[in-house]
N, C-alpha and C positions, 0 to 999 in steps of 0.2 A: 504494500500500500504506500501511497506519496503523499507526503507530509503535505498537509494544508498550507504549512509553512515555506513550502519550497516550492514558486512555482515557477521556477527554471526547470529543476528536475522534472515534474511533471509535465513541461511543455517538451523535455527532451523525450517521455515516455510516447506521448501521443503523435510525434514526428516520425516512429519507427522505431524506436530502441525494443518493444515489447509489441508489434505486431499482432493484430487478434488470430488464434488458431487458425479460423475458418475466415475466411474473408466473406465478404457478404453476396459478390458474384458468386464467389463458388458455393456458399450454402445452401443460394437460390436455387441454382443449377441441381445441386445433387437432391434436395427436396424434389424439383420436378421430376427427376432421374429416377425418386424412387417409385413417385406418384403414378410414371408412365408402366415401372416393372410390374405397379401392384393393378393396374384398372385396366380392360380392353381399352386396344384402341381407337380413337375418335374417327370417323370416317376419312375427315381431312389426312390423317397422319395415317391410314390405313389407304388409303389411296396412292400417297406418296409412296411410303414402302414398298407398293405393289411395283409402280413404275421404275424404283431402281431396281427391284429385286427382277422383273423380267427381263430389264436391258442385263446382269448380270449372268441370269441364266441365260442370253443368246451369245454371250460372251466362252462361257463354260464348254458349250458346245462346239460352237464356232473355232477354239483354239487349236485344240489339236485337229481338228481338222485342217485348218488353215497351215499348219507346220507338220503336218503328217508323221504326230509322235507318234510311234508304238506301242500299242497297249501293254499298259503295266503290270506287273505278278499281282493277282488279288489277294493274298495273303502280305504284302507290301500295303498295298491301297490301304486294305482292312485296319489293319494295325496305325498306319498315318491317320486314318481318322480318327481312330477310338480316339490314338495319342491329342488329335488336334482338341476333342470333345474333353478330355481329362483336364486340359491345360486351360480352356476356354471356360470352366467352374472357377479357375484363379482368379475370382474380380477383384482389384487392386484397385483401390483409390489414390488418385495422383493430383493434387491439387483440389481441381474442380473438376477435371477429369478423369475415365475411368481406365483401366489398362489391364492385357492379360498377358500372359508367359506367353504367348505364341508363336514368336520367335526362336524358340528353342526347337519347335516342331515344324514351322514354316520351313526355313532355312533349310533342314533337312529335304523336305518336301521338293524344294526346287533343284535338286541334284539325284535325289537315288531315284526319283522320275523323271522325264522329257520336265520341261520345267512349265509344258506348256497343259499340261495334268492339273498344277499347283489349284488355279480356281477350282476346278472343279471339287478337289480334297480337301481342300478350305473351307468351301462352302457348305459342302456335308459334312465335316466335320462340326462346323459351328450349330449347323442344324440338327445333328445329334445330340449336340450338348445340352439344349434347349428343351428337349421333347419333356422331358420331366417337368418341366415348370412350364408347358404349356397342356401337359394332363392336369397337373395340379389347379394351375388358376383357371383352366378353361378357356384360355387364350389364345385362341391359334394365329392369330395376328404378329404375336413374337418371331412365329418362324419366318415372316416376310423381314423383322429386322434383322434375324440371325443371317439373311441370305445378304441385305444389304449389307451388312456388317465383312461382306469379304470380298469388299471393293480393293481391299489394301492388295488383294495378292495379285490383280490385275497386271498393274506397272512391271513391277518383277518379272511375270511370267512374259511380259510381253518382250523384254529387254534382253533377257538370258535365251528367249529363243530366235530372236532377233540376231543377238550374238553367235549361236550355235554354240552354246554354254553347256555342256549335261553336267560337266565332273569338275569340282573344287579344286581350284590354283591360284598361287597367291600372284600368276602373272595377268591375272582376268582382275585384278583388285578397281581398275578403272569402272570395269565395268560393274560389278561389287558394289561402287559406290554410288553408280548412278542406275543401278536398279534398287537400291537404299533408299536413293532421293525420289525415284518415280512412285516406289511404294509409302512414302510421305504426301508426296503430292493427291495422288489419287483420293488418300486416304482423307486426306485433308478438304478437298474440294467437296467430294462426295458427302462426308460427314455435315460441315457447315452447307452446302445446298439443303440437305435433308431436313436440318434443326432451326433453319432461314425458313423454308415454308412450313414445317410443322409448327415450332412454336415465336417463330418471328426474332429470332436472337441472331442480333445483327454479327454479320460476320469478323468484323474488330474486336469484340467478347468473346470470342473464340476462340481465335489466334491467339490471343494472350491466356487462354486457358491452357495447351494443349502442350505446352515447350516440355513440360516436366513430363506427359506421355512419351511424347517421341523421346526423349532422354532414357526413360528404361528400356524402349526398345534399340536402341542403339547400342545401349551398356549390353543386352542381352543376345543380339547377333553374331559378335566374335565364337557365344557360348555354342549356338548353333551351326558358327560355320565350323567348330572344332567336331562337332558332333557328323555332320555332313561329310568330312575327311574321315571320319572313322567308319560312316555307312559302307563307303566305296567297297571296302574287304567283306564286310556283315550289314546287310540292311538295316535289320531291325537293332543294330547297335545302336540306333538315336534312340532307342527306350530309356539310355542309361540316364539320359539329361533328366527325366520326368521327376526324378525324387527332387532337384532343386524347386520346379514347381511347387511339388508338395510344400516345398520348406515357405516360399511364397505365399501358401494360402492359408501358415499359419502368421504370417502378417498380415497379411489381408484382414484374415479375422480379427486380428487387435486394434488394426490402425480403422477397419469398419466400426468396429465397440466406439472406439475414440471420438470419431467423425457423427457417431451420433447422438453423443453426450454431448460434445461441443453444441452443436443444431439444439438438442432440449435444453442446455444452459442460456443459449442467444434467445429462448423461447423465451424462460422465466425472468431473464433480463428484461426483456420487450414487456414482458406481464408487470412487472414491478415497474417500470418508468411509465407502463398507462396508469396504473392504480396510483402513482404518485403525481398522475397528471389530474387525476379524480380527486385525490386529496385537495390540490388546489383549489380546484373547483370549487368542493364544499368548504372551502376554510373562507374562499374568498371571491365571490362571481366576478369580480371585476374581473380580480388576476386571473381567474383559469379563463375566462374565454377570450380571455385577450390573447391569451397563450395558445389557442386556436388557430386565431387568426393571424398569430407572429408564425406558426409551423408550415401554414399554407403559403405566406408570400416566400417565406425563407425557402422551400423546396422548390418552388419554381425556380427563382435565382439559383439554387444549385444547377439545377439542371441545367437554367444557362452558361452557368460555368463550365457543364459539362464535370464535375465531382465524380468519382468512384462510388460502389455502391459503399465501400468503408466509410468512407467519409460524408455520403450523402447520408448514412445514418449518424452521425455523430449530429449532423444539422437539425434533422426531424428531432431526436431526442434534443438537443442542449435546445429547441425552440422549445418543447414542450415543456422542459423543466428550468428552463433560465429564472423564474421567478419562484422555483421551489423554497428558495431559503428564505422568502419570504412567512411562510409556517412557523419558523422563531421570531417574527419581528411582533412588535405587541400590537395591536388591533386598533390600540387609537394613534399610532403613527402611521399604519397602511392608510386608515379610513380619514384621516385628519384633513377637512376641507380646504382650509388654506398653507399658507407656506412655514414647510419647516423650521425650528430654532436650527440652529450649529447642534446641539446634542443631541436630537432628533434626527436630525439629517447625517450624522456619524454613525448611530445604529442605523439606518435603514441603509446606507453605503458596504453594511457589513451581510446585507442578504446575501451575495454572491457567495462568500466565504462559505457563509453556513450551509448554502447549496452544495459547494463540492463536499464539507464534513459527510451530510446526511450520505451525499454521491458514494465517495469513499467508503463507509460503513457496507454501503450493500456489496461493494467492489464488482469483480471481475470487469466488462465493458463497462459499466455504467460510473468506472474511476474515469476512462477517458471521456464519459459526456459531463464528469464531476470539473473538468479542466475547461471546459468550453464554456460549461456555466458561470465558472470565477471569472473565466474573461472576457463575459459577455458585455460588460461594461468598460473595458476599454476602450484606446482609441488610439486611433494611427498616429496621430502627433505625442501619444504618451504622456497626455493630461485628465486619460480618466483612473480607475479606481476595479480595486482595492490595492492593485501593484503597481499601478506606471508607466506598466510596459508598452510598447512603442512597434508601428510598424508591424512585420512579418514575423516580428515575436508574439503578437498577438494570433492565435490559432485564427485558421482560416474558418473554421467553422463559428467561431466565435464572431468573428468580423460580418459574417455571411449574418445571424441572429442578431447583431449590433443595428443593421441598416433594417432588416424587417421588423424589430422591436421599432424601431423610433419612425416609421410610414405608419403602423398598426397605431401609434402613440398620437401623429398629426391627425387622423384621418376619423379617431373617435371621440366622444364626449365625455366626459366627464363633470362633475357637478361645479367645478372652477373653472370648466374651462370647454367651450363650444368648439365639435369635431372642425376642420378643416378641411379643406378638397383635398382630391386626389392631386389638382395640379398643380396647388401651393405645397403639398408634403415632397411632391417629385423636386419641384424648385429648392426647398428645404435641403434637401438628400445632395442634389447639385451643387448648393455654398459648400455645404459643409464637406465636400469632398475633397482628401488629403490631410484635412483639420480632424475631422472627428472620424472619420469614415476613408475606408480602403477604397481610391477612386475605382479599383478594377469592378469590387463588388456595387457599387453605385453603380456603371455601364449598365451592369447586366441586370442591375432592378429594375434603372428606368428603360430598359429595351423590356422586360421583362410587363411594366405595369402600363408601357404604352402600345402594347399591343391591343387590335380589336377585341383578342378574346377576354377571358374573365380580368379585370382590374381591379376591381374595391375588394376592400378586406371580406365583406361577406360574398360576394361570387367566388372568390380566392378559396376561401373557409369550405364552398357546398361541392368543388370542383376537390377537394383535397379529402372530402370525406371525414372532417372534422368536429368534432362540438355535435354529433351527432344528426339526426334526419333536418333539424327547422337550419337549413343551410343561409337563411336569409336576415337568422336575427341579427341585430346590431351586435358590432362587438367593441369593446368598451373598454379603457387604458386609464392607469393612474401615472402613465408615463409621461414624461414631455421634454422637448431635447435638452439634451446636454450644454448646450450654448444658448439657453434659452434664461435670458436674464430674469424672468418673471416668476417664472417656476422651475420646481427644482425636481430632476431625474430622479426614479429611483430605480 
């Protein structure tokens, strides 16, 4: 845990020293991953299937034909499949994505066969592997993924027969490497096509998932081309590699255990920052629904930054709990109509702090939305509060909750003070940009709130799914800016 007191150290924790397990792309990802193992599939994503998995099967066919391999011993075949089906149960989580041994069995595959066989042992392979958990769920949908799923051995078989490749030599390594690259390629396009129309994830999300796949199977190829040089004398010698898979899918199973503790911790984190967003609420309507309506303009401005999902959630939470530390401040300082004394105004300056205590106490994520909420009242020039700090030492997610607190602040009423427009808050936002406010973060609000679509805090609020179904009620601030000689921020 990070000392209340030190919020250096904790602004170095949130910058990457302590990285979350699970990142939140990848969480997403593997949630829907499991969602898709466990339910039939939807017509859309069962149609797509279908249409790779046929172009694959005229592929399967077509190849050795097209190179006039030799049909292969069936007691060979038989055994590469079983082996390909044994190895294809090793699901391995690798980031956000998923990965199996099959490299150990592939590799084999395209040498003690015409190499131009590989698809089709692939494919049935994967399809064997599958049947059990498509008797089980009832799913026969699976087997059109299992079929698309051996798009990878395309490249390869196309390269090595191309080459006139059959038997492993370290003077074909050129070609080695670019049947490597084409069974990346393949694999790669095929896969992002597939999860681009099924479930709409853009293909830049992907790419950046998949590095740490292709790296075990990279690491795991030399295994296979060792195994491949041993077939040459003894076929079925590639059986020997199969106990390292085994050894595999006792990590598999720990590092799965792991991966889905982490997922129901970021669960009861997310549960505990709503119910302390309900706290608010009830301790204080002002402050929780203004907190509302600080969550929705702050996530669009992320979005126009373009933020990660790591850090897009640090925004959603440090908007929803920026005024949690208001719960220790005493009730006739929250509610006090007119302007603070000096001692008045030094406890309610101390809300922040007591924000990240309570943060801290619950720990795990919710120490780094405890760091965004201290600094949500900073400022770029390093004249606000409770530290000083200045600039890009201020968290970005902080500065991003800084500029949607004080437009939520202009734009509502409160009992001293009549809301303001939209296009006096935007002009507000504009002065004070550099002064009080990160100019980047300004750009992208006011590109953000002068767009056609939703702009006021309550369209903002019904569009973000906040404060509940009446997405139209007013929402309501005991804020008011920082450089506002009249009244004083809290």
């Amino acid at each position: 845990m990070v000392s209340v007191r030190d919020p250096k150290a904790a602004l170095s924790r949130l910058r990457g020293s302590a990285r979350p397990h699970l990142s939140g792309a990848a969480e997403r990802l593997v949630v829907t991953a499991n969602e898709r193992r466990r339910n039939p599939a939807e017509r859309r994503e069962a149609h797509v299937e279908a249409a790779f998995a046929a172009v694959l099967v005229a592929i399967v066919v077509g190849l050795p034909l097209a190179f006039d391999a030799p049909l292969p011993d069936t007691g060979v075949v038989v055994a590469l499949i079983v082996a390909l089906a044994v190895a294809s149960r090793v699901e391995f989580d690798v980031g956000a994505g998923v990965t199996y041994p099959l490299q150990l069995v592939f590799v084999p595959v395209l040498f003690v066969l015409h190499p131009a066989w590989a698809p089709f042992v692939v494919a049935t392979g994967l399809v064997l592997g599958r049947l059990g958990d498509v008797v089980r769920d009832r799913n026969p949908e699976r087997l059109l993924v299992a079929i698309g799923n051996s798009w990878f051995a395309v490249g390869p078989a196309l390269v090595l027969s191309i080459g006139d490749v059959t038997a492993p030599a370290l003077e074909h390594w050129p070609l080695y490497l670019l049947a490597l690259a084409t069974q990346f390629a393949g694999d790669t396009a095929t896969g992002m096509a597939r999860e681009w129309l099924v479930l709409g994830l853009p293909p830049r999300l992907q790419l950046r998932m998949i590095g740490l796949v292709f790296l075990v199977d990279i690491l795991l190829t030399p295994i296979g081309l060792l195994a491949a040089l041993v077939a040459q004398d003894e076929p079925l010698a590639f059986l020997l590699v199969l106990p390292l898979a085994g050894l595999l899918a006792i990590f598999a199973r720990e590092r799965a255990a792991r991966i889905d503790q982490a997922i129901e911790l970021s669960k009861a984190y997310r549960g505990t920052a709503l119910l302390l967003g309900d706290v608010i609420s009830d301790d204080d309507e002002y402050t929780g629904e203004h907190s509302y309506g600080v969550i929705a303009l702050a996530l669009q401005i992320a979005d126009e930054m373009g933020l990660d999902e790591d850090e897009r959630r640090l925004v959603e939470f440090g908007a929803l709990l920026h005024d949690v530390g208001k719960i220790a401040v005493p009730k006739e300082i929250i509610n006090k109509a007119g302007r603070l004394d000096d001692e008045e105004w030094a406890v309610m300056k101390q809300h922040t702090v007591y924000g990240q205590q309570m943060l801290d106490k619950v720990g795990g994520s919710m120490t780094d939305v405890g760091v965004v909420v201290r600094g949500s009242h900073e400022r770029w020039d390093g004249m606000g509060y409770p530290d000083g700090i200045a600039g890009e030492d201020v968290p970005r997610a902080a500065r991003i909750v800084s500029v949607a607190d004080t437009f939520s602040a202009i734009t509502t009423t409160r009992s001293y003070r009549k809301a303001q427009s939209p296009e006096a808050a935007i002009a507000e936002l504009r002065r004070c940009a550099g002064t009080q406010f990160d100019p980047q973060v300004v750009d992208a609000a006011v590109t953000v709130l002068q767009r056609p679509a939703p702009s006021t805090p309550a369209e903002l609020l019904s569009l973000a799914s906040y404060g509940g179904s009446d997405g139209a009620r007013e929402t309501r601030s005991p804020h008011a800016l920082v450089e506002d000689q009249v009244e004083q921020p809290f």
